[in-house]
C-alpha positions as CSV (number, residue, x, y, z in Angstrom):
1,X,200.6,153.2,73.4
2,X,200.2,155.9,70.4
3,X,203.7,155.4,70.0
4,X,203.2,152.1,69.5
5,X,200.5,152.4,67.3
6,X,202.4,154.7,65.7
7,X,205.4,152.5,64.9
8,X,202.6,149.4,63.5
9,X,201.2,152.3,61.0
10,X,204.8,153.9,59.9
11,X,205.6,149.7,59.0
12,X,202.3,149.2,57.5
13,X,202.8,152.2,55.5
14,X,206.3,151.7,54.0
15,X,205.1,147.8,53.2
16,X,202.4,149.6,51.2
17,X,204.9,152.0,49.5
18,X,207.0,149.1,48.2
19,X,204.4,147.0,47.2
20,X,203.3,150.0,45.2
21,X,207.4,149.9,43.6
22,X,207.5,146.4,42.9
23,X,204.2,146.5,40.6
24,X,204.3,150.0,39.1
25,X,201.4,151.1,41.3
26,X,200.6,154.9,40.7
27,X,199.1,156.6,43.5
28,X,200.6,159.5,45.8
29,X,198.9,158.9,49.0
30,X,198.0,155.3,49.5
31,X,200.4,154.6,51.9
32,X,199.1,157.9,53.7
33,X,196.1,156.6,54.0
34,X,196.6,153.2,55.3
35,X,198.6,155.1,58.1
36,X,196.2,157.7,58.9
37,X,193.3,155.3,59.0
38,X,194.9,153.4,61.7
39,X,196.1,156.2,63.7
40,X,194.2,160.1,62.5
41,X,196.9,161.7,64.0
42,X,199.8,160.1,62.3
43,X,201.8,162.9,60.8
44,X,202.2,164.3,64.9
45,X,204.9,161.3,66.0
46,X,207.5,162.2,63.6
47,X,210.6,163.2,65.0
48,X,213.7,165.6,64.3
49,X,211.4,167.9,62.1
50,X,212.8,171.1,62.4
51,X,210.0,173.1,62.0
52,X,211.9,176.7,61.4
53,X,212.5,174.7,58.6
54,X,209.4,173.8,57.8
55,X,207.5,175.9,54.7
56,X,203.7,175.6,53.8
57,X,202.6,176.8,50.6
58,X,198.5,177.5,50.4
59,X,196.4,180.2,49.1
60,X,194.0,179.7,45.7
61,X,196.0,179.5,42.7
62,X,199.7,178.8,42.2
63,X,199.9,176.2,45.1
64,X,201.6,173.6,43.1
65,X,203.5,175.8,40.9
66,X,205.5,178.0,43.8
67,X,206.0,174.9,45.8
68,X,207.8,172.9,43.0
69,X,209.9,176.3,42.2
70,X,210.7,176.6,45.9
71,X,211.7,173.2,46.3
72,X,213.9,173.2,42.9
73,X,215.6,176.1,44.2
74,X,216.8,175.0,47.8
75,X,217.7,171.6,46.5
76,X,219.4,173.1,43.9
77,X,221.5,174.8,46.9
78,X,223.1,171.7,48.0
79,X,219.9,171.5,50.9
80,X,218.7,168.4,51.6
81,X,214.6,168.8,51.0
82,X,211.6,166.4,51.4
83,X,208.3,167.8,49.4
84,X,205.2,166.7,48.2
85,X,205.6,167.4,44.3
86,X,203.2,164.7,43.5
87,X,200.3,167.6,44.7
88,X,198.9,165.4,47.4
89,X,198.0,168.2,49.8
90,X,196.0,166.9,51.8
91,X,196.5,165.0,55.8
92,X,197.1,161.6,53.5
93,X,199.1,163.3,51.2
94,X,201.4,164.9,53.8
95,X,202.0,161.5,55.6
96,X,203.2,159.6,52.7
97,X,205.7,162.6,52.2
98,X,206.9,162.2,55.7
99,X,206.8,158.1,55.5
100,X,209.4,158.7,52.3
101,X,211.5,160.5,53.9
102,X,212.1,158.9,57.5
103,X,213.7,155.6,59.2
104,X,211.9,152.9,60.5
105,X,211.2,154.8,63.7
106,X,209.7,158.0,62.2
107,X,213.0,160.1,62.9
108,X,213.1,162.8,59.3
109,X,216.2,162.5,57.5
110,X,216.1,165.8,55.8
111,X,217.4,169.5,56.3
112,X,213.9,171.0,55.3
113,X,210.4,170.2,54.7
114,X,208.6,172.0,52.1
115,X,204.6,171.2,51.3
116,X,201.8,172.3,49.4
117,X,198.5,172.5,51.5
118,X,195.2,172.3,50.5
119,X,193.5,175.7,51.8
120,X,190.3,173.6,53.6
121,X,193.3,171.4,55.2
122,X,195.8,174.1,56.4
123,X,194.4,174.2,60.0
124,X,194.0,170.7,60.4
125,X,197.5,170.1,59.1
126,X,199.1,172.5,61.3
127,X,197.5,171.2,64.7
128,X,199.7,168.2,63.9
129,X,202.9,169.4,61.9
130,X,203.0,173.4,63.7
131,X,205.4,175.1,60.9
132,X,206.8,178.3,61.3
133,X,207.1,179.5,57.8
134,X,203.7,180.1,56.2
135,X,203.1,181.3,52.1
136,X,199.6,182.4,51.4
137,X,199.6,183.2,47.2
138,X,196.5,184.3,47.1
139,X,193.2,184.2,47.9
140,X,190.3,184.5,45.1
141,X,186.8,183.0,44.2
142,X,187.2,179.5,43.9
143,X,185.5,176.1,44.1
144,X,182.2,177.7,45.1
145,X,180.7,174.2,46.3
146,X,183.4,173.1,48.1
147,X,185.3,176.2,49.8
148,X,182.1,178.8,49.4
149,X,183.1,182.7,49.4
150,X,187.1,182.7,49.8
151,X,186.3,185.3,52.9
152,X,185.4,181.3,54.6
153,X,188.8,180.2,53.9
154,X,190.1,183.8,55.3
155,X,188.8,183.1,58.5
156,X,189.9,179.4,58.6
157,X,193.5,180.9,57.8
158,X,192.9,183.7,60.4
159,X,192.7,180.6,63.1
160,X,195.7,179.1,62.1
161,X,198.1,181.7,62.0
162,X,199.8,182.6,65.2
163,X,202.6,184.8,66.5
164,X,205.6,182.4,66.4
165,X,204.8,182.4,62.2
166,X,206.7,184.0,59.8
167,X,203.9,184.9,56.9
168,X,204.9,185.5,53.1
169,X,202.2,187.4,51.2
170,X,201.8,189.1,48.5
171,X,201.7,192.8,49.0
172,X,199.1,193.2,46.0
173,X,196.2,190.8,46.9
174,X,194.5,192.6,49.5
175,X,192.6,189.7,51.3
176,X,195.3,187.3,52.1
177,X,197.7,190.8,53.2
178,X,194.7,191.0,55.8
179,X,196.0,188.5,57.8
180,X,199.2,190.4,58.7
181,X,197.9,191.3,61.5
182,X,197.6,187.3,63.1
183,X,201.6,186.5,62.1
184,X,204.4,187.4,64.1
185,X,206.5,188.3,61.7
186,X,205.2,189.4,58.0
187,X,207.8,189.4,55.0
188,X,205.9,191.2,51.6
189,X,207.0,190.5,47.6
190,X,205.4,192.5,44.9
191,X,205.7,193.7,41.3
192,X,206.7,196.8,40.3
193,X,203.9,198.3,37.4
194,X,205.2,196.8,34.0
195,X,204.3,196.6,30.6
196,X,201.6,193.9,31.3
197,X,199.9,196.4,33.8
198,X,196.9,197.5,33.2
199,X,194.1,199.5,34.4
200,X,189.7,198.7,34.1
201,X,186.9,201.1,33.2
202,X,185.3,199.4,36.3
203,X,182.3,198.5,34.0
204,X,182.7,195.0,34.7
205,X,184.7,195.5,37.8
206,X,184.2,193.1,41.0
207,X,185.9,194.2,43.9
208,X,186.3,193.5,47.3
209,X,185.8,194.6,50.6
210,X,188.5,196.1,52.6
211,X,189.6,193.0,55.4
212,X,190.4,195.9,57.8
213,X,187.2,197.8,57.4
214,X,184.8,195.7,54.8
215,X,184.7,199.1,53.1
216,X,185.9,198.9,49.2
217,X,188.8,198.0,47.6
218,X,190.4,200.4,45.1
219,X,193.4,199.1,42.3
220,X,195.6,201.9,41.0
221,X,196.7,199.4,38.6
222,X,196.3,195.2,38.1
223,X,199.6,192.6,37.5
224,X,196.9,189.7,37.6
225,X,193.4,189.9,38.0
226,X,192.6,191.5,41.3
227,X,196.2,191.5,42.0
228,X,197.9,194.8,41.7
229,X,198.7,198.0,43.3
230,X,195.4,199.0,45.9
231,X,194.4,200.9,48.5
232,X,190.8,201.0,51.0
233,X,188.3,204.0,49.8
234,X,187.8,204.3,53.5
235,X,190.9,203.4,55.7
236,X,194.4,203.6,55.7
237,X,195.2,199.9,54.3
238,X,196.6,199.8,51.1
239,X,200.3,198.1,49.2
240,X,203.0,198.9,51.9
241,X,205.6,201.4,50.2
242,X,208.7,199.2,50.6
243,X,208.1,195.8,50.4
244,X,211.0,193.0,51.5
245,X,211.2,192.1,48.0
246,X,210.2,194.0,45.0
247,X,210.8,192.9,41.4
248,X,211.9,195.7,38.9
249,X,212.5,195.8,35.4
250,X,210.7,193.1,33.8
251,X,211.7,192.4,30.2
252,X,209.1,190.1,29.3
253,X,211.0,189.9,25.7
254,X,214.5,189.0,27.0
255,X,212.9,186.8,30.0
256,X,214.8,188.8,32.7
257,X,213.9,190.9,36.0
258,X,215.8,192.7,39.1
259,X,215.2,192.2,42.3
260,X,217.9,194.4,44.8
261,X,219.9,195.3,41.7
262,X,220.4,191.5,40.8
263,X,219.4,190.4,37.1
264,X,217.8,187.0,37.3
265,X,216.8,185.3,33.9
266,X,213.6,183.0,34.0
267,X,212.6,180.1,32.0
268,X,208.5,181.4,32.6
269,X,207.9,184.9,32.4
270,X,204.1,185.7,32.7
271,X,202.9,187.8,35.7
272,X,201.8,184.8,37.2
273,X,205.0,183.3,37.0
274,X,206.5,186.6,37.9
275,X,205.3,186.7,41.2
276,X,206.0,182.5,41.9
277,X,209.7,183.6,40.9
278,X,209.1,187.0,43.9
279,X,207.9,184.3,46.4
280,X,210.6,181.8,45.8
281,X,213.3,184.7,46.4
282,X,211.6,186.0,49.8
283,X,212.2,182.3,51.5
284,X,215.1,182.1,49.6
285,X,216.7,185.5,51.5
286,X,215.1,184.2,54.7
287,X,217.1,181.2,54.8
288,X,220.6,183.3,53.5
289,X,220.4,181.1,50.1
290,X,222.6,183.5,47.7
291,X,221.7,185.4,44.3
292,X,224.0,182.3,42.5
293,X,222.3,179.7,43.7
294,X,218.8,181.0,43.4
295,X,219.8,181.9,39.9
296,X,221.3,178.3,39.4
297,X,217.8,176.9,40.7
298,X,216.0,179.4,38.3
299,X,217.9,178.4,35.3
300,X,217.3,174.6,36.0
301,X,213.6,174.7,36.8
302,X,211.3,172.5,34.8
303,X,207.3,173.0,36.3
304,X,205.9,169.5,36.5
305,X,202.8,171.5,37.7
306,X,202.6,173.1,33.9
307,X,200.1,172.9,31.7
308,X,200.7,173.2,28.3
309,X,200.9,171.0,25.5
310,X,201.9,171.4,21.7
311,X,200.0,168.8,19.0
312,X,201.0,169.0,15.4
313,X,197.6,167.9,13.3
314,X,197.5,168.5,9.5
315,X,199.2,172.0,9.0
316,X,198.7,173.0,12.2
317,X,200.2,173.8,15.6
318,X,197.8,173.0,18.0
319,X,199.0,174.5,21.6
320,X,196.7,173.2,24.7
321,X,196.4,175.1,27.6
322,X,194.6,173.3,30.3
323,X,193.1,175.3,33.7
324,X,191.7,174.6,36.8
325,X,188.2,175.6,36.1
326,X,186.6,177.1,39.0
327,X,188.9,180.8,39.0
328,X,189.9,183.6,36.8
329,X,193.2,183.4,38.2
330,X,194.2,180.4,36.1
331,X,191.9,181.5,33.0
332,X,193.6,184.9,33.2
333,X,197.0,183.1,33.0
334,X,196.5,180.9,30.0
335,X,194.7,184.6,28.2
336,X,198.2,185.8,29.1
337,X,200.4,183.2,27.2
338,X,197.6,184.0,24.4
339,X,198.5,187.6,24.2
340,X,202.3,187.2,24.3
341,X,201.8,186.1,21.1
342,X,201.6,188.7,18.5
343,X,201.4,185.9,15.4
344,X,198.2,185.5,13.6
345,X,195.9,182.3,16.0
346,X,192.8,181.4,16.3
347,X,191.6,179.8,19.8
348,X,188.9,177.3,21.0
349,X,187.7,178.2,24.1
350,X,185.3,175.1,26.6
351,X,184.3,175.8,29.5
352,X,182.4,172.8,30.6
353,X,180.0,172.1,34.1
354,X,182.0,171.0,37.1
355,X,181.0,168.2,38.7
356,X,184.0,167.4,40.7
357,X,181.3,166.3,43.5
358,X,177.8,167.1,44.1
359,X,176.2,169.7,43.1
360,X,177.4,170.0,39.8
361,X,177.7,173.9,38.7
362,X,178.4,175.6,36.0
363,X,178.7,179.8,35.5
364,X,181.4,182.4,34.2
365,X,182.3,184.4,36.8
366,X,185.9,183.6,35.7
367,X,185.4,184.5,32.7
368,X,184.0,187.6,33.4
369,X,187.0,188.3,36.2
370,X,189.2,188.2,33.4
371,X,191.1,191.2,31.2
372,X,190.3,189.3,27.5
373,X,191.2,193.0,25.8
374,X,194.8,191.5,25.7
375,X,193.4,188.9,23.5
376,X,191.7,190.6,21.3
377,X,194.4,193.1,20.8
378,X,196.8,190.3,19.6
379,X,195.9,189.3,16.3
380,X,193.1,186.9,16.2
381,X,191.6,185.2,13.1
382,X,188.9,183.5,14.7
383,X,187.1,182.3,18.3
384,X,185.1,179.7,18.9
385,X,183.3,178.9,22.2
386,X,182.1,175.6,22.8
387,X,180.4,173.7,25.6
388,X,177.0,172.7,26.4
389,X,175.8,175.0,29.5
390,X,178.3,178.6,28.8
391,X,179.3,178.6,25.3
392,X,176.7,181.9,24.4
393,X,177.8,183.5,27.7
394,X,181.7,183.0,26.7
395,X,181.4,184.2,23.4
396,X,179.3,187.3,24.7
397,X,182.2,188.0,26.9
398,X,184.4,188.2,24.4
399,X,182.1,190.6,22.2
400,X,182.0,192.8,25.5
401,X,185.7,193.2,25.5
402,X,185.8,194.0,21.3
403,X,185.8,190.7,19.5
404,X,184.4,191.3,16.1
405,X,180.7,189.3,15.9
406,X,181.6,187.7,12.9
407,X,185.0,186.1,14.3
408,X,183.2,184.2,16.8
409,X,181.4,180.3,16.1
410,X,179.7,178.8,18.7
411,X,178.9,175.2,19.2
412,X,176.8,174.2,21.8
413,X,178.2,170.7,22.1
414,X,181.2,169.0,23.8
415,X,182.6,166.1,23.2
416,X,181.6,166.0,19.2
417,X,185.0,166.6,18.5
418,X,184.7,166.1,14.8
419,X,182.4,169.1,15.0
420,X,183.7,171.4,17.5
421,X,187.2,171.2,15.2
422,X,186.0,171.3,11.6
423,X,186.6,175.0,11.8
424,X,190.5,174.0,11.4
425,X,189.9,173.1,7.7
426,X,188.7,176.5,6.8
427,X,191.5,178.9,9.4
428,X,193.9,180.0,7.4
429,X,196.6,180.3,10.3
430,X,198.2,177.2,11.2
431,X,198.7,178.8,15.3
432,X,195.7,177.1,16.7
433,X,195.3,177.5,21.2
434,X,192.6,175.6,22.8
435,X,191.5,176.5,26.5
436,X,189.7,174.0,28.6
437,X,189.3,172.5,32.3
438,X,190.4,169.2,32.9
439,X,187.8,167.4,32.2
440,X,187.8,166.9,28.6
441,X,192.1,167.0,28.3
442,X,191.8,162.9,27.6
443,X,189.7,163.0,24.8
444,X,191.0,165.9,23.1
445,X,194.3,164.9,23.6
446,X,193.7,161.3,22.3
447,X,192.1,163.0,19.0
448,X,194.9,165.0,18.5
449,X,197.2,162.0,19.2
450,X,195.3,160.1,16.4
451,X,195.6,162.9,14.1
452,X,198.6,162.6,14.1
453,X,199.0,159.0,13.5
454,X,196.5,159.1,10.7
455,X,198.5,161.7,8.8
């Protein structure tokens, strides 16, 4: 009888999916969800998954962004691969990935199956699609009102993972390396210390406790915020010595690193990015996928999942880095693209309430989780902060970490554009960066968009 049912929601679906083709409907999940609300356990009657084959990508930040690279790469090894690029990672999500990629029965037609899962989704997901191969990024502060403190999430993961796993983590974020001790087998990728290391004066240090112990965590050095090389003040957990894959020699210049001796040259080359690249080459090695193809794959990879955009308004270069809004992780990554740039800029900097869902929020802990020294040591004309609820708290960060007081305008509005931007008359650089959520890209991008047409 489920099998049945079954079979009426896999043809129920796929009629969805090419009524969505024939009139141009976006949406990447709406067949998903017309199958899982006639059967909630949909995604479980698939058949000829192989589930050693089968990779899940979760953890806080860099979800979307390691999956695409991962995916890229096999592919680009002559694999056959079915993934959720579209970032529907949730049960919906998942099923309309498997509905594309099967016959009228359910039977998968490809070699592997590689998805992004939403962290608050992972143990639901599993119950009914058990991969073997799990990769945890990290995991950080992030949507407080939905996911709470990330040690939640830990101990949802911690009920997921089981002995016949094979867990990929990252040997310097000490919370998801905790859970080493649920997986069968554990493979580690780090960074060796580089020339975008770097070390706090603990003054406005937040650490963590110790997932062994709960006694607190130590950095010798940080790659990313609260990523880096660590030990417990109190135990004996700490970076393993020899991890399965280490990179080396990171020419942030030249866009190359080492990893076993072999030179790989990147397209992305931010610490971030760094340790996407690690991640990618760990399942890459588990799956025997040589140095020349993952090197083919590298050299070919576009990130769908990137965002950055470049405006040209008046005499300037406007370059718009949109975050996720709700951890440092992502903040910290668009401050790194900031600092890599040694020319003259000036930046715009909104951080705006979320209010995703109830309740709405709004603070900085982000902000405050972030290295902005970088910034400030890169040749900055001007900053201006601007929102309604954290503009004085932003631009006080920034003083804290050695911006010059008279540098820094602060508006208190957000979507007076005509306002917020007048500044750009009076810079003298033409290198302009915004930073924002998502939440205002549509209208900023529309009035840069006329700008341009009015010039």
């Amino acid at each position: 009888m489920k099998k049945l049912l079954f079979i009426f929601a896999l043809w129920a679906s796929k009629i969805v999916l090419l009524l969505c083709k024939l009139f141009k409907k976006q949406g990447s999940m709406i067949s998903g969800k017309v199958a899982t609300n006639i059967q909630k356990d949909f995604v479980k009657y698939f058949t000829n998954i192989d589930y050693s084959k089968t990779i899940f990508v979760t953890g806080t930040n860099g979800k979307s962004t390691t999956t695409n690279l991962i995916a890229h790469t096999i592919k680009s090894a002559g694999k056959k691969i079915a993934t959720n690029t579209e970032g529907a990672n949730m049960m919906s999500g998942i099923a309309t990935t498997l509905i594309k990629n099967c016959n009228l029965f359910g039977k998968f037609n490809k070699e592997f199956l590689i998805l992004e899962i939403d962290e608050r989704s992972l143990c639901a997901i599993h119950k009914v699609l058990p991969a073997i191969n799990l990769c945890i990024s990290n995991l950080q502060k992030d949507q407080v009102q939905r996911n709470g403190d990330p040690d939640f999430i830990y101990r949802m993961f911690a009920d997921t993972i089981t002995k016949d796993m094979t867990l990929f983590v990252n040997n310097e974020e000490p919370r998801s390396r905790g859970l080493e001790d649920f997986a069968g087998k554990v493979v580690y990728y780090s960074l060796e210390k580089n020339d975008k290391t770097y070390e706090k004066d603990d003054f406005y240090t937040v650490t963590l406790p110790c997932p062994k112990c709960n006694h607190k965590i130590k950095y010798d050095y940080y790659n990313i915020e609260n990523i880096g090389k660590f030990k417990c003040t109190y135990c004996s957990y700490k970076s393993v010595e020899n991890p399965n894959v280490l990179i080396t020699d990171i020419n942030y210049k030249e866009k190359t690193f080492k990893c076993e001796n072999e030179e790989y040259i990147v397209t992305y080359i931010t610490p971030f990015y760094i340790y996407n690249y690690a991640l990618c080459i760990a399942i890459c090695k588990q799956f025997d996928i040589n140095y020349q193809d993952i090197q083919k794959g590298f050299n070919s990879f576009v990130n769908p999942a990137d965002r950055r955009e470049i405006y040209k308004y008046k005499d300037k270069i406007i370059h718009y880095l949109r975050i996720k809004q709700e951890n440092p992780e992502t903040l910290q990554n668009a401050l790194d693209i900031i600092a890599c740039d040694n020319k003259e800029k000036a930046i715009f900097m909104g951080l705006y309430e979320i209010k995703d869902f109830p309740p709405a929020y709004s603070n900085t802990f982000y902000f405050f989780d972030c290295n902005f020294k970088k910034v400030v040591q890169s040749n900055v004309e001007q900053y201006i902060s601007f929102s309604k609820t954290v503009c004085y708290d932003c631009a006080n960060r920034m003083i804290y970490d050695g911006a010059p007081i008279e540098k820094i305008k602060v508006f208190d509005i957000e979507d007076d554009f005509d306002t917020i931007f007048e500044p750009l008359n009076e810079i003298k650089t033409n290198n302009i960066y915004i930073i924002t959520g998502m939440k205002p890209y549509n209208k900023i991008k529309n009035y840069f968009k006329e700008g341009e047409k009015n010039e």
